[in-house]
C-alpha positions as CSV (number, residue, x, y, z in Angstrom):
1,X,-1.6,-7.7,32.0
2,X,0.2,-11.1,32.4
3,X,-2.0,-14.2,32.4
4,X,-2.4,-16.4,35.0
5,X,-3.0,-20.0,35.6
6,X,-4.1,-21.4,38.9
7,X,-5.8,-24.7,37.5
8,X,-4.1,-27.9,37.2
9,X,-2.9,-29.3,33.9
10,X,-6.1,-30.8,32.2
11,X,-6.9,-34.3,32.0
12,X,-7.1,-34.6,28.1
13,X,-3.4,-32.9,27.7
14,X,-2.3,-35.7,24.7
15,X,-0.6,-39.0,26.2
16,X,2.6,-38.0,25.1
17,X,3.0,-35.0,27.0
18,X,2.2,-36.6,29.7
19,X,5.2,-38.8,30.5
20,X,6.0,-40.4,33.7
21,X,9.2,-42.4,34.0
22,X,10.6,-43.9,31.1
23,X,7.1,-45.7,30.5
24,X,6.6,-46.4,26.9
25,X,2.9,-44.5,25.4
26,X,1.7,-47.8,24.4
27,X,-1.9,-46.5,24.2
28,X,-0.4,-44.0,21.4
29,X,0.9,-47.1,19.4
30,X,-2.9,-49.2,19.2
31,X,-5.7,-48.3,17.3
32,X,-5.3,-45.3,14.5
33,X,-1.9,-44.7,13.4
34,X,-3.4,-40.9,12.9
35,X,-6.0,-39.4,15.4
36,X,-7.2,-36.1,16.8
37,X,-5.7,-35.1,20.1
38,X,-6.4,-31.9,22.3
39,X,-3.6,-29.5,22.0
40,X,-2.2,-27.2,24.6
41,X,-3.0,-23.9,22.5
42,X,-6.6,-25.0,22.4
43,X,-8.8,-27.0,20.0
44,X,-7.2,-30.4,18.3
45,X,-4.4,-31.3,16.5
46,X,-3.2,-34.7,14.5
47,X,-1.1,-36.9,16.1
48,X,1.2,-39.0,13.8
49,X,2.0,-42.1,16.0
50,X,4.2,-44.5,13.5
51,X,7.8,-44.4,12.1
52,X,6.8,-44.6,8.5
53,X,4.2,-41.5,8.4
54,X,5.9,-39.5,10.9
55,X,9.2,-39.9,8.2
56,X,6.3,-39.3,5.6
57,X,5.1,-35.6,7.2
58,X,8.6,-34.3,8.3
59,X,10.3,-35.4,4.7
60,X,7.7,-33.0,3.0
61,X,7.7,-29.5,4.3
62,X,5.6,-28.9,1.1
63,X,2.4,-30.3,2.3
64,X,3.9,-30.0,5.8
65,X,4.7,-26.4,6.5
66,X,6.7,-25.4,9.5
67,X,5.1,-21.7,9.2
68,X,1.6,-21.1,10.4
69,X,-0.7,-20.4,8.2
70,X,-1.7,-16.8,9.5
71,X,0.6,-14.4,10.8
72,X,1.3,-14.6,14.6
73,X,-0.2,-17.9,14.8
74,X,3.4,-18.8,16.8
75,X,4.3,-16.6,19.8
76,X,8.0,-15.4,20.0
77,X,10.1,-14.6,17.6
78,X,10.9,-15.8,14.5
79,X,13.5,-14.4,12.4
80,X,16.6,-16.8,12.0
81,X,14.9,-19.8,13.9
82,X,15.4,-22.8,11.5
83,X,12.7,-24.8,13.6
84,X,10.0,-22.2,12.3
85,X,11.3,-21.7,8.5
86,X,10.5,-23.8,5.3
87,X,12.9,-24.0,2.4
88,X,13.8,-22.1,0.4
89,X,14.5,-19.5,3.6
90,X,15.3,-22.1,6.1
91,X,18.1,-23.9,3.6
92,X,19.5,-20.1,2.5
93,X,20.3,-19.9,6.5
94,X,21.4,-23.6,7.6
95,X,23.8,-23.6,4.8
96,X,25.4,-20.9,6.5
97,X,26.3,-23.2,9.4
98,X,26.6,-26.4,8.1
99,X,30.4,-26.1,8.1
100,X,29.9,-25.9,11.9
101,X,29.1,-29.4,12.7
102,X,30.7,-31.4,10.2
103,X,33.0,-34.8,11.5
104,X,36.1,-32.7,10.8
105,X,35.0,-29.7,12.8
106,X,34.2,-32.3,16.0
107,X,37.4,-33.8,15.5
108,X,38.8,-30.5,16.2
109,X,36.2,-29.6,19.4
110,X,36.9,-33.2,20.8
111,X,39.9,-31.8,22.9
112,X,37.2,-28.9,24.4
113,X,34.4,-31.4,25.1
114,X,37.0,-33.7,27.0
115,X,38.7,-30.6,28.9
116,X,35.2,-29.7,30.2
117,X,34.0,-33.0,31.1
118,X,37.4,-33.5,32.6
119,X,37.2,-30.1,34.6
120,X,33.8,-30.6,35.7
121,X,34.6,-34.2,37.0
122,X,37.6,-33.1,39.1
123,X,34.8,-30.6,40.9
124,X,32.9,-33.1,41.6
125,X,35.1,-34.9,42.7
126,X,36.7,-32.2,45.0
127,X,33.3,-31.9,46.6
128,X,32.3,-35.1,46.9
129,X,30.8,-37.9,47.8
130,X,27.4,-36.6,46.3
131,X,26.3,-34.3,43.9
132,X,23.2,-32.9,41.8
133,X,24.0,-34.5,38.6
134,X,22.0,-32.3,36.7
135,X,23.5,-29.0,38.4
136,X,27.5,-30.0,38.6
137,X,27.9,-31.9,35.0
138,X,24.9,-32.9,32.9
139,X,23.2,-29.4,32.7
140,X,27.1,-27.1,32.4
141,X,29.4,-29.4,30.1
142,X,27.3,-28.6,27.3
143,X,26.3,-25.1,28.1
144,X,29.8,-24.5,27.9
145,X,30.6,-26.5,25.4
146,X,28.1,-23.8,23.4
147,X,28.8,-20.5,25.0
148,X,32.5,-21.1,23.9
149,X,31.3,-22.6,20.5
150,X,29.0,-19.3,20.1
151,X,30.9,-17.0,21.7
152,X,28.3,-16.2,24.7
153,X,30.3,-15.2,27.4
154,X,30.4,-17.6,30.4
155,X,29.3,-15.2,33.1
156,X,25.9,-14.5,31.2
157,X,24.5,-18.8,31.2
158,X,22.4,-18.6,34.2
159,X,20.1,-15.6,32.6
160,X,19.9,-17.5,29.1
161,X,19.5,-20.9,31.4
162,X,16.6,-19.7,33.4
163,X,14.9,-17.7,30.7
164,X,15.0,-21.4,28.6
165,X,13.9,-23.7,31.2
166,X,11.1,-20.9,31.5
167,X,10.5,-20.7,27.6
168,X,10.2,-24.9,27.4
169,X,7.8,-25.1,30.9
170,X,4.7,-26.1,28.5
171,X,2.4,-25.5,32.0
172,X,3.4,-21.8,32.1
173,X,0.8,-19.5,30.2
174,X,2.1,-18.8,26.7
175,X,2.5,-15.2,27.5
176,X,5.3,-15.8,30.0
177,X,7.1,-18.2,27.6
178,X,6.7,-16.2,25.0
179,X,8.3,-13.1,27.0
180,X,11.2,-15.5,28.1
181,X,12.1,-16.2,24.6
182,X,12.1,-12.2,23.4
183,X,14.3,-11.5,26.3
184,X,16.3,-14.1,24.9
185,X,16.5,-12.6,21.5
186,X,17.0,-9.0,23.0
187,X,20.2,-10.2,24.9
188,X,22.0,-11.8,21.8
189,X,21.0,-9.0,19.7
190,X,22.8,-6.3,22.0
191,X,25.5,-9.5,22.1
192,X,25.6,-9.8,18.3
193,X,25.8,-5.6,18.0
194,X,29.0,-5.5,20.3
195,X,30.5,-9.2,18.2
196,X,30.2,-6.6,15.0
197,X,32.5,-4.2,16.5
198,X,35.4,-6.8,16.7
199,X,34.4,-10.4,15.3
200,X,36.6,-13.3,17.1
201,X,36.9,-16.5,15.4
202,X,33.6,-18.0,17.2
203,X,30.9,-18.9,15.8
204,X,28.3,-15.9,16.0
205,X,31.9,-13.9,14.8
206,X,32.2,-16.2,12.1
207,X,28.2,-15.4,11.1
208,X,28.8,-11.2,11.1
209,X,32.5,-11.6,9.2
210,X,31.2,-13.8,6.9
211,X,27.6,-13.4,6.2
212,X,27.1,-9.8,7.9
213,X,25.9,-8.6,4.7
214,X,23.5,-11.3,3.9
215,X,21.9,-11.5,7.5
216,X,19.7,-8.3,9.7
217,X,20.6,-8.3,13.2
218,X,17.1,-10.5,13.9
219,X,18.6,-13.0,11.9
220,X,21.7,-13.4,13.9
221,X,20.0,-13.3,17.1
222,X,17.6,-16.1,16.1
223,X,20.2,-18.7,15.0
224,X,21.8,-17.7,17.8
225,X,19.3,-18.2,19.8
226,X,18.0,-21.9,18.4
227,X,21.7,-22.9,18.7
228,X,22.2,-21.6,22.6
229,X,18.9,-23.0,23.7
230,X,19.0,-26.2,21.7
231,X,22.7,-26.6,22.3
232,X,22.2,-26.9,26.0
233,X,19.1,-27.7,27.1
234,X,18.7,-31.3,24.8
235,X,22.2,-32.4,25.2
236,X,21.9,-31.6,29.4
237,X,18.7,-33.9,29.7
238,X,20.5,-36.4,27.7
239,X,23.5,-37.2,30.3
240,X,21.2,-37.2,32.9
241,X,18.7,-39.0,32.1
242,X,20.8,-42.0,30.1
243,X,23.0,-41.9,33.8
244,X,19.8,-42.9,35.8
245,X,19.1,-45.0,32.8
246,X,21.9,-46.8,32.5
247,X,22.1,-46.9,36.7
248,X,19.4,-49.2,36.4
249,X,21.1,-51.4,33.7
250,X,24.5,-52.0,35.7
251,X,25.7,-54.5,33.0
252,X,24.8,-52.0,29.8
253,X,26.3,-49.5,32.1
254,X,29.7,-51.6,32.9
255,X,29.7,-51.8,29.0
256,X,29.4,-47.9,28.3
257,X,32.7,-47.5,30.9
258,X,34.7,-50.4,30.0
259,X,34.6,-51.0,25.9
260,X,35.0,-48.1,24.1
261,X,33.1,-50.0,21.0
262,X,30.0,-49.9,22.9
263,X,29.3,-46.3,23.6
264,X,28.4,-44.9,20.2
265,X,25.6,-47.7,19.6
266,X,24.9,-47.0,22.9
267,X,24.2,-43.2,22.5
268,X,21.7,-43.8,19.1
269,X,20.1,-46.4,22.0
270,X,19.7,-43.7,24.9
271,X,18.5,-41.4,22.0
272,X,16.1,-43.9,20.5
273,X,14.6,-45.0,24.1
274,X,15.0,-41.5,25.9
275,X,13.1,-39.6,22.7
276,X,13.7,-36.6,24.9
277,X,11.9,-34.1,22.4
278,X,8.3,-35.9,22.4
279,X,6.8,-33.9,19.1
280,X,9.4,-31.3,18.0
281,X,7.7,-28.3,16.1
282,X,3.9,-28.5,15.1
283,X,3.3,-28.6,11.6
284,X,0.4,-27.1,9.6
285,X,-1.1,-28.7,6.4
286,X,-0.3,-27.0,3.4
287,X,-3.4,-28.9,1.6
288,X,-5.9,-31.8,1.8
289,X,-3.6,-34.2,2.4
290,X,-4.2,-38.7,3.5
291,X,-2.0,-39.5,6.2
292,X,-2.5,-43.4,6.9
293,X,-6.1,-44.2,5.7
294,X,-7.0,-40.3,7.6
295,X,-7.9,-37.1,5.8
296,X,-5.9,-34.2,7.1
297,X,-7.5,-30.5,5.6
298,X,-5.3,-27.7,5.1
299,X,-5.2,-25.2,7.7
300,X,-5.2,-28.1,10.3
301,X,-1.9,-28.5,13.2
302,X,-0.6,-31.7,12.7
303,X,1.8,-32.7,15.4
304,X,4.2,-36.0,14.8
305,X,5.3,-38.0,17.9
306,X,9.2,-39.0,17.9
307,X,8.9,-40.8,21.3
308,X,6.2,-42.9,19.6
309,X,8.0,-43.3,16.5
310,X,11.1,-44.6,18.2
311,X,8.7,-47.2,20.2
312,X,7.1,-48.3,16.9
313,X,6.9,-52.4,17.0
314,X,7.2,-52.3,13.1
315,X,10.3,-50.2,13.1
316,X,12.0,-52.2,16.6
317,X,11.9,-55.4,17.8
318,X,10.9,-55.1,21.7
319,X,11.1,-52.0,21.8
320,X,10.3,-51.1,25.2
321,X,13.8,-52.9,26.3
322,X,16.8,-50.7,26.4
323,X,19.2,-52.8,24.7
324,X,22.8,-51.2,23.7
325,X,24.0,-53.6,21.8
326,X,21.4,-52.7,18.6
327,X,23.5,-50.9,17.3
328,X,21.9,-47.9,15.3
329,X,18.5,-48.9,13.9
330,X,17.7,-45.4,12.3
331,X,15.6,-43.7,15.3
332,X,13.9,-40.1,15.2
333,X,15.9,-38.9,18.3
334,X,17.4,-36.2,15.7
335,X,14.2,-35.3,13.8
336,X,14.1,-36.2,9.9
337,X,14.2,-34.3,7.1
338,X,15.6,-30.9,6.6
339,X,14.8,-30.0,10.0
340,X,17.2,-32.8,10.8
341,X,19.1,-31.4,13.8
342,X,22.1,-29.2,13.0
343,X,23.9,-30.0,15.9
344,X,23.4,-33.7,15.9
345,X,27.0,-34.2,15.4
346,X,28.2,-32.1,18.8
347,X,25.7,-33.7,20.8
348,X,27.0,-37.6,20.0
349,X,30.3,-36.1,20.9
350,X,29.4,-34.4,24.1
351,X,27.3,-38.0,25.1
352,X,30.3,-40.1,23.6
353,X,33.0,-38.5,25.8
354,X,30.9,-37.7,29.0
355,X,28.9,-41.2,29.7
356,X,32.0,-43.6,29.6
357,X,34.1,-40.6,31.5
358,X,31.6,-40.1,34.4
359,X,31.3,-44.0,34.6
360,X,35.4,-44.3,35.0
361,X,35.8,-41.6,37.6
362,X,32.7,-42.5,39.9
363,X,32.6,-46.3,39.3
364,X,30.5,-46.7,42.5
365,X,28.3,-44.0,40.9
366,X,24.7,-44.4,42.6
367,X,21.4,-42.7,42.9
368,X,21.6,-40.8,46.5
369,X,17.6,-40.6,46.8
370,X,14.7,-43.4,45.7
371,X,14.4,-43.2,42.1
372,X,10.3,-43.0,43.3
373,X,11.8,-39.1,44.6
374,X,13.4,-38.5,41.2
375,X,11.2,-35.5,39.9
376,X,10.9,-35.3,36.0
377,X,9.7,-32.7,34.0
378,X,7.0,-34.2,32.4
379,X,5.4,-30.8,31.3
380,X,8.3,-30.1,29.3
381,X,9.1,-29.6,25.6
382,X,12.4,-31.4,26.2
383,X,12.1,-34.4,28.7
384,X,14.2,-34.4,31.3
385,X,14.5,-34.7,35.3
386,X,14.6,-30.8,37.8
387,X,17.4,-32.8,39.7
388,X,19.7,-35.9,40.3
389,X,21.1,-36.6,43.6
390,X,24.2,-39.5,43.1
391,X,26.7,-40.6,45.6
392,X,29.8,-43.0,45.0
């Protein structure tokens, strides 16, 4: 019988899953740098608050393990998801895609991400003044981008899209975003069964030609799957938050759309300030381990805080202050580590092609509702706004 869930999100839910706005957790970055927090699966977890130790924890996978420490502790599936793999497993697999998401191989998607942006504009355009932001360009240039990348067909995004959001909606009971997330797998297994019969030159067709041998069918669905979900979902949130961003900072904004030397340090900014993921994975000690003056017993869930880490006063000056011209200052927008994210590189170039593009065609660009009626999704595993009515 499905669970239920009539009462409102607790009180205790830890500071940085509750974000409003863009404020910064500044009661996550006094007192300890370590300190027990409730956690939504019940009981209490660490929460790693600075730069420095949150490098420390996700640098070790060792003492830090990805994998829980009994079976099942982690709903969903896990075969072929990175996110939920220590080495040596998890390298054996990413080394498989590496070749991917290297510079070259963006050089050569570059014309795709601009033909989509481009496409998506002149829509908008078409229909316009006005739009959802989120619905029109921010949320389907990059599902696109990936479903062409991958190999998904186009026609299927809104079941994978609604089956994410439902899988990352951290107020839903665990047993509906658990079932989201197998339905998820079951539709790229069938997908990856029919790629076998005839592999194109796509990505998941790249993965049965090449490594068919090496990888079950669970496998392929779950790299599949971490790449679809991750591939869209991050990247969407990204655009639209750094547009009402950078709508409130008109002159960081004029430089984003006017000097093309400004958009890259401006996208490690956005990333740095945005920290769209909050926490990333849980972690589980491997081992008595001390983590900044704090004993941390094995067995215990250890959760490190990227939006905190990117706010860290030792790591930033002012680091509440959006400021574009930093340049890049080494933030945690990515992850660390060997969980570093894979697709890092194809998300700079979606954001590096997209912002200075939406700013040139819609250089009246506007919110079209009181950024007080902006409605984010605060509850979220990725950070990110439901909607985003502009005008121009």
């Amino acid at each position: 019988m499905a669970e239920t869930r009539t009462d409102p999100v607790p009180a205790d839910v830890p500071l940085f899953l509750r974000r409003n706005g863009f404020a910064p957790p500044a009661e996550l970055l006094t007192g300890d740098r370590v300190r027990r927090v409730p956690w939504l699966t019940g009981g209490s977890a660490w929460l790693v608050t600075r730069q420095a130790d949150v490098k420390a924890v996700l640098a070790d996978p060792a003492r830090f393990s990805n994998v829980p420490p009994e079976p099942g502790a982690v709903g969903g599936e896990v075969a072929g998801n990175l996110l939920l793999m220590d080495p040596p497993d998890h390298h054996r697999l990413r080394r498989m895609l590496t070749g991917q998401f290297t510079h070259r191989r963006m050089r050569h998607l570059a014309p795709l991400v601009e033909r989509v942006v481009e496409e998506h504009l002149d829509a908008m355009e078409r229909s316009g003044p006005g739009a959802d932001l989120v619905a029109d360009f921010a949320l389907p240039v990059p599902s696109l981008v990936i479903c062409e990348l991958l190999g998904v067909p186009w026609e299927d995004r809104a079941e994978f899209k609604e089956r994410s959001a439902t899988m990352l909606d951290l107020s839903l009971p665990e047993s509906a975003r658990d079932q989201a997330q197998r339905e998820i797998h079951e539709y790229l297994a069938g997908l990856v069964g029919r790629i076998g019969e005839e592999p194109g030159d796509d990505l998941l067709g790249m993965l049965v030609r090449d490594h068919g041998d090496e990888l079950t069918t669970a496998e392929l669905a779950g790299l599949g799957f971490l790449l679809l979900v991750a591939g869209h979902e991050t990247t969407a949130n990204m655009l639209a938050l750094g547009t009402l961003v950078l709508l409130g900072h008109p002159d960081q904004l004029a430089a984003v759309r006017d000097d093309p030397e400004a958009v890259e340090p401006a996208v490690e900014e956005l990333m740095r300030w945005l920290s769209i993921v909050p926490s990333g994975v849980q972690r589980y000690a491997t081992a008595d381990v001390g983590v900044a003056g704090e004993t941390i017993r094995a067995g215990d869930v250890v959760i490190v805080g990227l939006h905190t880490a990117n706010r860290d006063p030792d790591f930033v000056t002012d680091p509440a202050t959006l400021d574009i011209s930093r340049g890049e200052v080494g933030h945690l927008g990515f992850g660390h580590g060997v969980h570093h994210c894979l697709g890092a590189p194809l998300a700079r170039l979606e954001m590096r092609i997209a912002f200075p593009a939406l700013f040139r065609r819609f250089p009246a660009l506007a919110l079209a509702v009181p950024e007080n009626e902006v409605e984010f999704r605060a509850l979220s595993a990725v950070y990110g706004v439901t909607a985003l009515p502009v005008t121009w």
